[in-house]
C-alpha positions in Angstrom: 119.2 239.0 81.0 115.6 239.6 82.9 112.8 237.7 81.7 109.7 239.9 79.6 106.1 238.1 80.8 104.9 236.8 77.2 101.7 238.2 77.6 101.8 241.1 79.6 103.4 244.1 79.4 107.4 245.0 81.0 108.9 247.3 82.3 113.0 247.4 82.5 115.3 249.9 84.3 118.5 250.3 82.3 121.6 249.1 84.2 125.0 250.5 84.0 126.5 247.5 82.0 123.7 247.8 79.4 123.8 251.3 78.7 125.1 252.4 75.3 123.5 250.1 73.2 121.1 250.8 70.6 117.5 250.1 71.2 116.9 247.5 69.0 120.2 245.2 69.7 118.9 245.7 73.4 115.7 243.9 72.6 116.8 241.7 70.5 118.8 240.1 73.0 116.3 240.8 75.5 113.4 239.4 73.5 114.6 236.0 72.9 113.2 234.4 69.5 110.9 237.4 68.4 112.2 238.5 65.2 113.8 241.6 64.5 111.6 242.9 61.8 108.9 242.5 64.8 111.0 244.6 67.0 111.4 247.2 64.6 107.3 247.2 64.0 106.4 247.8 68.0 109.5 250.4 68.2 108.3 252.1 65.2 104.4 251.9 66.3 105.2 253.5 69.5 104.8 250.7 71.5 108.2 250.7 72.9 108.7 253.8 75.4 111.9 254.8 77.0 110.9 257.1 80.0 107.3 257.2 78.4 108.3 258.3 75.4 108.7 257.3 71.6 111.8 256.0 70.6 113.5 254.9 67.3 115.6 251.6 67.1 118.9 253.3 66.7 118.5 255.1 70.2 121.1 255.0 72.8 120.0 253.8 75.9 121.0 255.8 79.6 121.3 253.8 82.2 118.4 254.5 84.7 115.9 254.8 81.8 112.3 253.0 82.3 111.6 251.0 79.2 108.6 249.6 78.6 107.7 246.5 76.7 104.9 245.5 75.2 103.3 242.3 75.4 105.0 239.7 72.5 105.4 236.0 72.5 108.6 234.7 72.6 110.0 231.7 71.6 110.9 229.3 74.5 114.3 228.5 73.6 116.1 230.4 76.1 120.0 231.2 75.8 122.6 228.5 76.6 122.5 226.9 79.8 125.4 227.6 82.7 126.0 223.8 81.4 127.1 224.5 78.0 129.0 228.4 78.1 130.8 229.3 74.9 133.9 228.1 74.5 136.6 230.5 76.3 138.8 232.3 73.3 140.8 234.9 73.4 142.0 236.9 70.4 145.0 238.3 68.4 145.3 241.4 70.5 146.4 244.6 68.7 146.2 247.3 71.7 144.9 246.7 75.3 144.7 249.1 78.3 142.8 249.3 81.1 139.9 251.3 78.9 140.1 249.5 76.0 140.8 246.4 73.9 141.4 245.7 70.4 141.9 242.5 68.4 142.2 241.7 65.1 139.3 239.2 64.1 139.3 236.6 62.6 137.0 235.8 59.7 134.0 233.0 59.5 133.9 234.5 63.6 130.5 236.5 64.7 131.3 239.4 66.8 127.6 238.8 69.3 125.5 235.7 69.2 121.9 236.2 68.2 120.2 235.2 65.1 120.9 231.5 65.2 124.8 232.2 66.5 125.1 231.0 69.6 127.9 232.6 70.8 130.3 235.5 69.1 133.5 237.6 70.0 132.2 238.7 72.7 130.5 235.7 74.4 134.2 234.1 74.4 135.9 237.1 75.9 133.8 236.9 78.3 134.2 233.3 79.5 138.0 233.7 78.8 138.2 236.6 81.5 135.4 236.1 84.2 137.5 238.1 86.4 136.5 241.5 83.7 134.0 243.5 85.4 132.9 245.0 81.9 133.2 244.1 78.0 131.0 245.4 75.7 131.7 246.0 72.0 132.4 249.0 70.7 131.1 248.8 67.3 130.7 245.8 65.0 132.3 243.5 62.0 131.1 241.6 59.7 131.0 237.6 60.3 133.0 237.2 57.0 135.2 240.7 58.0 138.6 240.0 59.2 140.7 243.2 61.2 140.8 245.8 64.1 137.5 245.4 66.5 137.0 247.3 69.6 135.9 246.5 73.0 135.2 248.7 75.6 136.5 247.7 79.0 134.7 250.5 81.0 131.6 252.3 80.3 132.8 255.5 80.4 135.2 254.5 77.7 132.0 252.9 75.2 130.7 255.9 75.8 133.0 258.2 74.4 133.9 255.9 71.5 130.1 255.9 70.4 130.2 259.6 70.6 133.3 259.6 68.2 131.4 257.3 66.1 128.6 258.9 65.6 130.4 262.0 64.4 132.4 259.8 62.6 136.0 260.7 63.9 137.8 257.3 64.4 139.4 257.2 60.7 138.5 253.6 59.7 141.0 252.1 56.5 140.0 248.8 54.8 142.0 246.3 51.9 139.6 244.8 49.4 139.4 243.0 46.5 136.6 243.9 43.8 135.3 241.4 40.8 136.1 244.0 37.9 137.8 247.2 36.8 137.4 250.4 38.5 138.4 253.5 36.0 140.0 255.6 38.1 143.0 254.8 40.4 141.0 257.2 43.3 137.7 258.2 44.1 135.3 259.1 46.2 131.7 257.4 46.5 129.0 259.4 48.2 125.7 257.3 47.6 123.1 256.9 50.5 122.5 253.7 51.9 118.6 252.2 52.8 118.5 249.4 55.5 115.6 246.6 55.0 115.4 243.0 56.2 115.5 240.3 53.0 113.4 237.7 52.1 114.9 235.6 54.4 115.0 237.7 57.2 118.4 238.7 56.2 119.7 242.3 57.2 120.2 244.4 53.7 121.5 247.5 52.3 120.9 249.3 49.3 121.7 252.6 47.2 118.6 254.6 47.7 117.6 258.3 47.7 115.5 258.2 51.5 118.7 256.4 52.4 122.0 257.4 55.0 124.6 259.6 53.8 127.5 257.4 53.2 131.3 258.4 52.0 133.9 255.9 51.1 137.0 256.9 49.7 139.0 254.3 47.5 142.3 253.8 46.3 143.5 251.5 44.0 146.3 249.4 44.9 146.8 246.7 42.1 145.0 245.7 39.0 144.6 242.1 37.5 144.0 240.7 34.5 144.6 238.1 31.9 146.0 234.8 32.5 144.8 232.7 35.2 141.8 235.0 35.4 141.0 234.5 31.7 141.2 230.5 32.3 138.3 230.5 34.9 136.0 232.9 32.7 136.9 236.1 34.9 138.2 239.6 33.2 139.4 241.2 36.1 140.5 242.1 40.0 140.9 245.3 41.6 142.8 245.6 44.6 141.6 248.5 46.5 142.1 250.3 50.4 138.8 251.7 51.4 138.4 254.4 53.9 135.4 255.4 55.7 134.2 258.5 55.6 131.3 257.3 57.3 130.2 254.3 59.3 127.2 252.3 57.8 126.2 249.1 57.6 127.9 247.0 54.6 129.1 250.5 53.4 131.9 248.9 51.8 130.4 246.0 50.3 127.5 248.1 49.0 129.4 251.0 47.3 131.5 248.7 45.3 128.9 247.2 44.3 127.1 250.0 43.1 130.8 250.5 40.8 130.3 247.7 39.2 132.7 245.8 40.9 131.5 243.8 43.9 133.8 242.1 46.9 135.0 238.7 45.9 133.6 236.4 47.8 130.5 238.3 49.0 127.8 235.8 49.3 125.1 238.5 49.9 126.0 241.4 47.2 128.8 239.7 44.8 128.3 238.2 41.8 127.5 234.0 42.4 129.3 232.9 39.5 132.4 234.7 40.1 132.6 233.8 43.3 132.6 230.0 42.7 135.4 230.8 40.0 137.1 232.2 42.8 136.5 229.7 44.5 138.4 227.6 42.2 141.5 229.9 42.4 142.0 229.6 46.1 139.9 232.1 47.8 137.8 230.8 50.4 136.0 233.8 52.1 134.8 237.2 51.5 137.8 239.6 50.5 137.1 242.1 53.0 140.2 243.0 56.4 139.7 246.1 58.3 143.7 246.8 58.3 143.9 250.5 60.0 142.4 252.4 62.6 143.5 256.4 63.6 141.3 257.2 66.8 142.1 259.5 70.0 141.8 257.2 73.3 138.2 257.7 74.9 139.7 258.8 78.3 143.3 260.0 77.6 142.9 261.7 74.4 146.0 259.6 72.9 146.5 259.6 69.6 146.4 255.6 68.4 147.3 254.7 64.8 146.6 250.5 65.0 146.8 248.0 62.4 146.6 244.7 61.8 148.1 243.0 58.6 146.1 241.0 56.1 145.7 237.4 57.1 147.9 235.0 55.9 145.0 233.4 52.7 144.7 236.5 51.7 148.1 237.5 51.1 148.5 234.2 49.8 146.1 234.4 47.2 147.7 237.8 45.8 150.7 236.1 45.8 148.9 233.8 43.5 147.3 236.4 41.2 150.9 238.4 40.9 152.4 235.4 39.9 149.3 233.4 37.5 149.3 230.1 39.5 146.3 228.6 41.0 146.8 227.8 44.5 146.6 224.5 44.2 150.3 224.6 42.1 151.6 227.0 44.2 154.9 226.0 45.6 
């Protein structure tokens, strides 16, 4: 990554490996230790140009674009020396060509470093294949989100994908677990979603009418109630697949909130005291797996229907709700 003079204005030509990205996860990588709500401010102000023009965080940059930078201060921690890379990992792979790689993710794993992470997904691919002349990711999951992720392997292949993203044609399927009781065994929820950055600094989402358009389509897959539930002062679970209709951040997480009925586990829009019941029942992380992707192959036009089962804890722990023992007395 090039170095931007702290006080004085840059100017960046867009290589080949870089293009795709959106505007602002380019400068935030670029712009070491500025925060993003600041480069959302000078993008927004105008004082960001691609090819001397205004731009809005969520463009795509070309490579061979000018982009010019004006002058911030930085912080002077710069990225992890040569001396101490990530750690080399590779993943549970689900489908791998010479276009494109997919894994199934673990959670508690980042998928990019940045905002104290050091390193993500795609920091360890990289040191586990030095020999890859290109690996980018497609799209993104969740810390706390298990399930299919996709990494380009060629820029003509990112490119594609992010074209069938944005008109939102890769058929995305998810398995979740809500805190509560959903009425109806299937439903559609088409509520926009508003983007803002918490009181910590925290990336947010809510239900808002100057919002996204966002679809989700849920179906219920199990119901639970009574028993062990009752015991820990919870009323009831709804086991649900989720499928996207669209593609925004926390869209999931957000809309089942907004039913009443938030993701077990979710630290950031779940309820607190369930979630340490939970807690108490087994369930460790955020009840979230992205199980099924239907997509046509960027550059052969295959059909690919992928999937990657629910992790192990989680099955476990419906196990444990089908058959009313806590984990700690399961067999």
């Amino acid at each position: 990554m090039r170095a931007i003079s702290k006080d004085s204005a840059g100017f960046l030509t867009i290589g080949e490996h870089e293009a795709g990205q959106r505007l602002d996860n380019y400068l935030i990588k670029t712009l070491k230790g500025v925060p993003k709500s600041h480069i959302h401010r000078i993008i927004r102000a105008g004082e960001v140009r691609l090819d001397k023009r205004r731009c809005k965080p969520d463009t795509r940059i070309e490579a061979g674009q000018i982009l010019r930078i004006p002058p911030v201060r930085t912080a002077e921690k710069q990225r992890p020396s040569e001396k101490n890379p990530p750690p080399a990992r590779e993943f549970d792979i689900i489908y791998e060509d010479d276009a494109l790689l997919v894994i199934n993710k673990p959670a508690g794993v980042a998928v990019h470093g940045g905002s104290g992470i050091s390193f993500g997904v795609i920091e360890q691919l990289r040191q586990a294949r030095p020999q890859a002349k290109y690996l980018e990711l497609v799209h993104r999951l969740d810390k706390d989100t298990s399930g299919l992720l996709m990494i380009a392997k060629k820029r003509s292949a990112l490119v594609k994908l992010h074209e069938a993203i944005r008109n939102d044609r890769p058929k995305k399927t998810y398995l979740a677990l809500g805190v509560g009781k959903l009425p109806n065994d299937r439903f559609h929820v088409k509520l926009p979603l508003f983007k803002y950055t918490g009181a910590q600094g925290e990336k947010m989402v809510r239900v808002a009418e100057n919002g996204q358009s966002a679809h989700t389509i849920f179906r219920v897959l199990n119901r639970f109630s009574d028993g062990i539930l009752h015991q820990v002062g919870l009323s009831a679970l709804t086991y649900v697949e989720a499928t996207l209709k669209t593609g925004r951040t926390h869209q999931i997480r957000v809309h089942l909130q907004a039913q009443g009925c938030p993701i077990a586990g979710d630290e950031r829009y779940g309820d607190y005291q369930a979630n340490r019941r939970l807690q108490k029942l087994g369930l460790k992380r955020m009840f979230l797996h992205a199980t099924e992707l239907h997509l046509n192959h960027p550059l052969t036009d295959e059909k690919l229907v992928l999937h990657a089962p629910l992790p192990q804890d989680l099955q476990q722990f419906l196990l444990m709700l089908e058959h009313q023992k806590p984990a700690s007395q399961a067999v």
